[in-house]
C-alpha positions as CSV (number, residue, x, y, z in Angstrom):
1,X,-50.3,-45.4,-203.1
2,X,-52.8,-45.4,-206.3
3,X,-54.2,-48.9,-207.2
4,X,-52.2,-49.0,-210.6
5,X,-48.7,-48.2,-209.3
6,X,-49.1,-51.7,-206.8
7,X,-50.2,-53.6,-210.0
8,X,-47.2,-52.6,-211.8
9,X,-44.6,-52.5,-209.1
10,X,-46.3,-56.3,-208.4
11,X,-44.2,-59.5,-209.6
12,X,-44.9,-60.3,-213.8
13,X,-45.6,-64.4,-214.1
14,X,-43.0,-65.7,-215.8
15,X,-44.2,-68.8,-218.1
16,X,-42.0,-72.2,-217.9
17,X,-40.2,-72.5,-220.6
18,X,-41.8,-76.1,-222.7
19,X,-38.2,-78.2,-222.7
20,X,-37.9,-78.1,-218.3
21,X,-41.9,-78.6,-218.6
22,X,-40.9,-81.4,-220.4
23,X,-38.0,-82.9,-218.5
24,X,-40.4,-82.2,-215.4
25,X,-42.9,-84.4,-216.3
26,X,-41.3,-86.9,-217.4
27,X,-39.4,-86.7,-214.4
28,X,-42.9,-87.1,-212.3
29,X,-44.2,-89.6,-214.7
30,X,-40.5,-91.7,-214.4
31,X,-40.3,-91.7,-210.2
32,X,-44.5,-93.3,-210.0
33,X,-42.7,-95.6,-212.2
34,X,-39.7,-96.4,-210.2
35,X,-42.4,-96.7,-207.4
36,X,-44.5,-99.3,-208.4
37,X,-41.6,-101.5,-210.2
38,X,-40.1,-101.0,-206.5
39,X,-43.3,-102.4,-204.6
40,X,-43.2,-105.5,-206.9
41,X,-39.9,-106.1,-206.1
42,X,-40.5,-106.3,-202.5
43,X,-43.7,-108.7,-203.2
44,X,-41.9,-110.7,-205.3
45,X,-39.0,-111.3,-202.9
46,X,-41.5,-112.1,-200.1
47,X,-43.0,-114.6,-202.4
48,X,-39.8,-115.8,-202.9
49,X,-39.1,-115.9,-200.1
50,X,-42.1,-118.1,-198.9
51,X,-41.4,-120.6,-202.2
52,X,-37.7,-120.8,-200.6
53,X,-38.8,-122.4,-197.7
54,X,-41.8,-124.8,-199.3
55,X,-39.4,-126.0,-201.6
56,X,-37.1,-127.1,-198.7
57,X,-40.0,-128.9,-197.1
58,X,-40.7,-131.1,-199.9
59,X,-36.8,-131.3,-201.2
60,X,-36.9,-132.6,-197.7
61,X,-39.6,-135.1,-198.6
62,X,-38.4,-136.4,-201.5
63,X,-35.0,-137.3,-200.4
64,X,-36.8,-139.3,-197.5
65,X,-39.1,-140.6,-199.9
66,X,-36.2,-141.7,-202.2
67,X,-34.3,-143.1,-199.4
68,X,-37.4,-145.1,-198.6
69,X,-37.8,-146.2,-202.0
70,X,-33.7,-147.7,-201.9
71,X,-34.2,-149.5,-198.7
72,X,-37.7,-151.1,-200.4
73,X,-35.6,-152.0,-203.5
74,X,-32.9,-153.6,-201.5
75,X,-35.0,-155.8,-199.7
76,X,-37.1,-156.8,-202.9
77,X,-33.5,-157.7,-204.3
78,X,-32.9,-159.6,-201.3
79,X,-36.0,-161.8,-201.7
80,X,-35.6,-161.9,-205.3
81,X,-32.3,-163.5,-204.7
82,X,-33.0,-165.7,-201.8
83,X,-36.1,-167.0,-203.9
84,X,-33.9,-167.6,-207.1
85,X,-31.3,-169.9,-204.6
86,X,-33.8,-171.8,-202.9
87,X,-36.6,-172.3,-205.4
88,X,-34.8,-171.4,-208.8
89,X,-38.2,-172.7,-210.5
90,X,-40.7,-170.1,-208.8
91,X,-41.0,-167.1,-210.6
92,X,-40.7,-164.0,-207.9
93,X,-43.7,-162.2,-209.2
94,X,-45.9,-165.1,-209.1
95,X,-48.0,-163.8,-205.8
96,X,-48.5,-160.6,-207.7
97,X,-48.7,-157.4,-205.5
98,X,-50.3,-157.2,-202.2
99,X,-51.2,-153.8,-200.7
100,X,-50.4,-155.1,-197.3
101,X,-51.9,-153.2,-194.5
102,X,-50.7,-154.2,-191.0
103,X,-51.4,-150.5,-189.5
104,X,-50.8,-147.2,-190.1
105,X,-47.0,-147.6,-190.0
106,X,-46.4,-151.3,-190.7
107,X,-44.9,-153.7,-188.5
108,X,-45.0,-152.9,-184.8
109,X,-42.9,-150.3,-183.5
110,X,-42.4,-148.7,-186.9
111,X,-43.1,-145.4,-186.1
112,X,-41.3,-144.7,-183.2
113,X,-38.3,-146.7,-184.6
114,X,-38.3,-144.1,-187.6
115,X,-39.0,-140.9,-185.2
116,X,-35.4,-142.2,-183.1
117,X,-33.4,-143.0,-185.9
118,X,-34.7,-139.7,-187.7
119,X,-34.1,-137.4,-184.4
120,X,-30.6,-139.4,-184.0
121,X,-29.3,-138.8,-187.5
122,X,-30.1,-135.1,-186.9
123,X,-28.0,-134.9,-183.6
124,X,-26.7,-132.2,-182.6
125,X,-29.2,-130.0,-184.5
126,X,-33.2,-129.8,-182.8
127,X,-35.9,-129.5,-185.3
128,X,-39.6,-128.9,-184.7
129,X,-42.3,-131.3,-184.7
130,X,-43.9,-130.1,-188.0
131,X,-40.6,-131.1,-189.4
132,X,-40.5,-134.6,-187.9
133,X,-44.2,-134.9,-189.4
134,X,-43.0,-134.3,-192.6
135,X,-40.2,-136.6,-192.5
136,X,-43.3,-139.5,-191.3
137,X,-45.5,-138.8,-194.1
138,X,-43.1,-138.6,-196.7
139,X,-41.1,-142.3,-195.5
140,X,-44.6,-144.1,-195.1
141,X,-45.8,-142.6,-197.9
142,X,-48.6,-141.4,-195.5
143,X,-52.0,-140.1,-197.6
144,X,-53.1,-137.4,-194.9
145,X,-55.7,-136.0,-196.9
146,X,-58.6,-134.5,-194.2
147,X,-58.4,-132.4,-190.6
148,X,-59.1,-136.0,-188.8
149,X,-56.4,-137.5,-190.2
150,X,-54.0,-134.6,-189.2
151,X,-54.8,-134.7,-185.6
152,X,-55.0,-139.0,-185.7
153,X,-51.3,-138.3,-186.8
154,X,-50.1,-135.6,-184.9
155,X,-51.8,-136.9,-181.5
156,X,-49.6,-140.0,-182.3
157,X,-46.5,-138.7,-183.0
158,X,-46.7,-136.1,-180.0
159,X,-47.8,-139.1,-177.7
160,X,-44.3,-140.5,-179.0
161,X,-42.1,-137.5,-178.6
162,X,-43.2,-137.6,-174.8
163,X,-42.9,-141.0,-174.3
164,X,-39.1,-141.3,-175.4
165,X,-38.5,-137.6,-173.6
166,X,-40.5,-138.2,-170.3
167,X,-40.3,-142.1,-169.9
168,X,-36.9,-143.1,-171.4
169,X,-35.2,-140.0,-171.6
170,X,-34.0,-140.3,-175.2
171,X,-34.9,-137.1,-176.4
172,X,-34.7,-133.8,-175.0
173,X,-36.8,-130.6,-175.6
174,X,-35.3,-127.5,-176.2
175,X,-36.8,-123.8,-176.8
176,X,-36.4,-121.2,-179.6
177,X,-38.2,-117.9,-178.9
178,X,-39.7,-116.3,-182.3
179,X,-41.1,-113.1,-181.5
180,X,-43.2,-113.5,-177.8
181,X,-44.3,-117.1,-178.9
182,X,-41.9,-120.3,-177.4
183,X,-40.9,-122.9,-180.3
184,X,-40.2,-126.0,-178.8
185,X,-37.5,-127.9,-180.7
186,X,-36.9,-131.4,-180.1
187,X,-33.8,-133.1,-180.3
188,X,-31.9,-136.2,-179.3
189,X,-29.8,-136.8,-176.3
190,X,-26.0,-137.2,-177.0
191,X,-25.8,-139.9,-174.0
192,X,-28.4,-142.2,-175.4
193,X,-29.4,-145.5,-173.7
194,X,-27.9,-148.7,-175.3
195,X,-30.1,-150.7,-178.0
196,X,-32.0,-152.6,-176.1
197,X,-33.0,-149.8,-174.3
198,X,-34.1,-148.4,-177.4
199,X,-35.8,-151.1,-178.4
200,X,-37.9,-151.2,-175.1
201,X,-38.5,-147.4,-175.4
202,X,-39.9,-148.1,-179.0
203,X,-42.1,-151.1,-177.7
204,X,-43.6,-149.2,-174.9
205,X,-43.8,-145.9,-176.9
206,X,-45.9,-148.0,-179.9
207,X,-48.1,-149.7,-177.0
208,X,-49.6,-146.4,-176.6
209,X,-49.3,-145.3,-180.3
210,X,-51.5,-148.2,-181.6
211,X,-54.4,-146.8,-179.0
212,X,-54.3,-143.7,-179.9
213,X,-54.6,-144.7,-184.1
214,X,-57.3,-147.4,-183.3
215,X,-59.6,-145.0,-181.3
216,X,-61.4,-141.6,-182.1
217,X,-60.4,-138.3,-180.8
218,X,-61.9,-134.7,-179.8
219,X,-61.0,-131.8,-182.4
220,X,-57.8,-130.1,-180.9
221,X,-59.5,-126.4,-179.8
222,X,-55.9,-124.7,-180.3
223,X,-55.2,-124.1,-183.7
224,X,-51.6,-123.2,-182.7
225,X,-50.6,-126.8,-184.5
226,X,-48.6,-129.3,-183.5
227,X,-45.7,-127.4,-181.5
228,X,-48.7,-126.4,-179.2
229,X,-50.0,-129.5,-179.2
230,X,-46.5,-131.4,-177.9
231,X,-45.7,-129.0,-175.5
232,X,-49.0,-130.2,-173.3
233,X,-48.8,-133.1,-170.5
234,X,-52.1,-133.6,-169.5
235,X,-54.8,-135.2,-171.2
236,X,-55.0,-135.8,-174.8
237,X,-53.6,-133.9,-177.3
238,X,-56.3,-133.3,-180.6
């Protein structure tokens, strides 16, 4: 067959016609559009997400911090009252204000009294032991500003948790699996020992406690946190 015949036998190029050109691109142009606005959805959610559950956290502190605040108020009232009975010519403000310090957690037993009655009030639910340090900081009001004073406070409070679970069998530890890692939960014990047991827990348990806050201890090498750090028996916890 001769050269020219297959040229003009061959397809003809047809040229697009400039309105489906148009609507093409546009089109094109529209769907990188819908892309991009689709990934920032999705990154915005996550963030969302992730501000969710700070905002819990320290809705969580507040309310604690409030419900400390009351119970300071009450007794001031109390005082206030008392003083105007018995000395009617003192004024109440008269010693000023005085930034008592008497320990990390006030009067003895403080802290473990709190981590009961805080464990107790959540019953049935578990919660973890982040949570519970939460709770600590925001009723003591608690200024937990470098790594050392992290791990004082969490080797305290996990020195606690053990105490009531392993010696007065108060509290009970419970697992939640997330992913391949165990989450140990802790949670108190619907058949409780009576008050005076409690009180003996939270004696014994603060014995301990006050050693622990007067003294220096290693770093904690797993950077797991405090779940981790709980879940150990031997030793010292960082």
């Amino acid at each position: 067959m001769p050269l020219n015949s297959a040229r003009t036998e061959a397809t003809p190029r047809t040229r697009t016609p400039p309105d489906l050109k148009w609507l093409l691109n546009e089109r094109a142009a529209l769907l990188g559009v819908a892309d991009r606005v689709s990934e920032r959805q999705r990154a915005l959610a996550l963030n969302l997400k992730q501000l969710e559950v700070e905002l819990s956290v320290v809705a969580a502190e507040l309310e604690a911090a409030r419900s400390h605040a009351a119970a300071v108020a009450g007794k001031l009232h109390a005082l206030d009252t008392t003083l105007g009975l018995m000395h009617p010519e003192v004024n109440p403000a008269a010693a000023g204000c005085v930034q008592a310090w008497a320990g990390r957690f006030g009067e003895r037993g403080a802290l473990t009294a709190f981590v009961q009655e805080h464990l107790r009030a959540l019953w049935p639910e578990a919660t973890l032991a982040a949570e519970i340090q939460r709770a600590v900081v925001a009723y003591f009001g608690l200024e937990v500003r470098t790594p050392q004073e992290r791990r004082r406070l969490k080797s305290s409070l996990c020195t606690i948790l053990r105490q009531l679970r392993d010696h007065h069998g108060v509290l009970e530890r419970v697992e939640n699996w997330r992913g391949r890692l165990p989450q140990p939960l802790w949670r108190w014990k619907s058949h409780a020992p009576s008050l005076a047991e409690l009180q003996l827990a939270a004696d014994a348990a603060e014995d301990e406690d006050d050693e622990e806050v007067g003294g220096e201890r290693a770093p904690n090498p797993d950077p797991v946190g405090v779940e981790v750090a709980c879940e150990r028996t031997g030793g010292h916890e960082g």
